[in-house]
C-alpha positions in Angstrom: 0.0 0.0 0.0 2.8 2.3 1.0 4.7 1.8 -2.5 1.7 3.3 -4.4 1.3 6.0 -2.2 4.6 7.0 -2.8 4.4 6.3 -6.5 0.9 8.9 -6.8 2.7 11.2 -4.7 5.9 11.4 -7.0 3.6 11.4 -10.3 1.7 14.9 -8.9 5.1 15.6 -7.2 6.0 18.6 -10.2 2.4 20.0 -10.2 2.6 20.7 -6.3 5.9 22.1 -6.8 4.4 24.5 -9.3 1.4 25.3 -7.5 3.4 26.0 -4.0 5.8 28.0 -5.9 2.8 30.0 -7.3 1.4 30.3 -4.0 4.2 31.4 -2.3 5.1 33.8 -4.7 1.2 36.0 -4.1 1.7 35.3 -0.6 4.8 37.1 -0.4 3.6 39.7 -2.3 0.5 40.0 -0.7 2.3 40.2 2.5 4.3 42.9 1.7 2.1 45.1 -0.3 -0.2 44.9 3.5 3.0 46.0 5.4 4.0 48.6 2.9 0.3 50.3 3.0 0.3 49.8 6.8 3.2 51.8 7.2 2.7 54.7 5.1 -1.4 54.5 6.5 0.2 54.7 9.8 2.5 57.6 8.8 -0.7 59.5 7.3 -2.4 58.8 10.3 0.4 59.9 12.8 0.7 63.5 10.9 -2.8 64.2 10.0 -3.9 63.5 13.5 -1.3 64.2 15.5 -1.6 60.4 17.1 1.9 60.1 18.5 3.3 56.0 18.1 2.2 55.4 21.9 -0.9 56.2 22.1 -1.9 54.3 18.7 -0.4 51.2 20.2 -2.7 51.6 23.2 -5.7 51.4 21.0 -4.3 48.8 18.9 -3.5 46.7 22.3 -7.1 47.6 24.2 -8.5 46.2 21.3 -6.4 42.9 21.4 -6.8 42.4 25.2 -10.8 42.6 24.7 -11.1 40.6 21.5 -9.5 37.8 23.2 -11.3 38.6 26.8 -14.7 37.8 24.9 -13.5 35.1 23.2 -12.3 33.2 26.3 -14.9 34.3 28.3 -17.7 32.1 25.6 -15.5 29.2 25.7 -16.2 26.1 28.3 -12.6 25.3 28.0 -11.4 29.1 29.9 -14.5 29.0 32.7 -16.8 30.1 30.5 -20.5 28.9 28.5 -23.0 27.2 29.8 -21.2 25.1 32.6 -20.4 28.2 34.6 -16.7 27.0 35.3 -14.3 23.9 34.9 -15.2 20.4 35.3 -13.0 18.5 38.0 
């Protein structure tokens, strides 16, 4: 069973080099163009409204720290949902 496993896997082996290749390629560029528009957003932002690099972070981090506070507070395995706690 193994040996035709290996022998489909090496037969598709060139079109999943091509089509990871492709992938990484717009991933990387993707990636990029998002951190080359974040920083010159974040410039525009910091000289239009005066929002100095600490106090943007605060808002950025407030908004972390509750996003994951809700989260954890719906889910039975962090004390929260239906059971009121942990089990033990």
């Amino acid at each position: 069973m193994a040996g035709r496993i290996h022998v489909g896997l090496v037969r598709h082996l060139p079109v999943f080099l091509r089509a990871n290749l492709a992938g990484g390629l717009v991933w990387a560029t993707v990636v990029a163009l998002l951190g080359y528009l974040g920083a010159a957003s974040y410039r525009y932002l910091e000289r239009e409204l005066g929002i100095g690099e600490w106090a943007l972070l605060t808002v950025v981090g407030v908004a972390v720290a509750l996003r994951t506070w809700r989260v954890r507070r719906r889910r039975p395995e962090f004390g929260g949902g239906e059971r009121g706690g942990r089990a033990g």
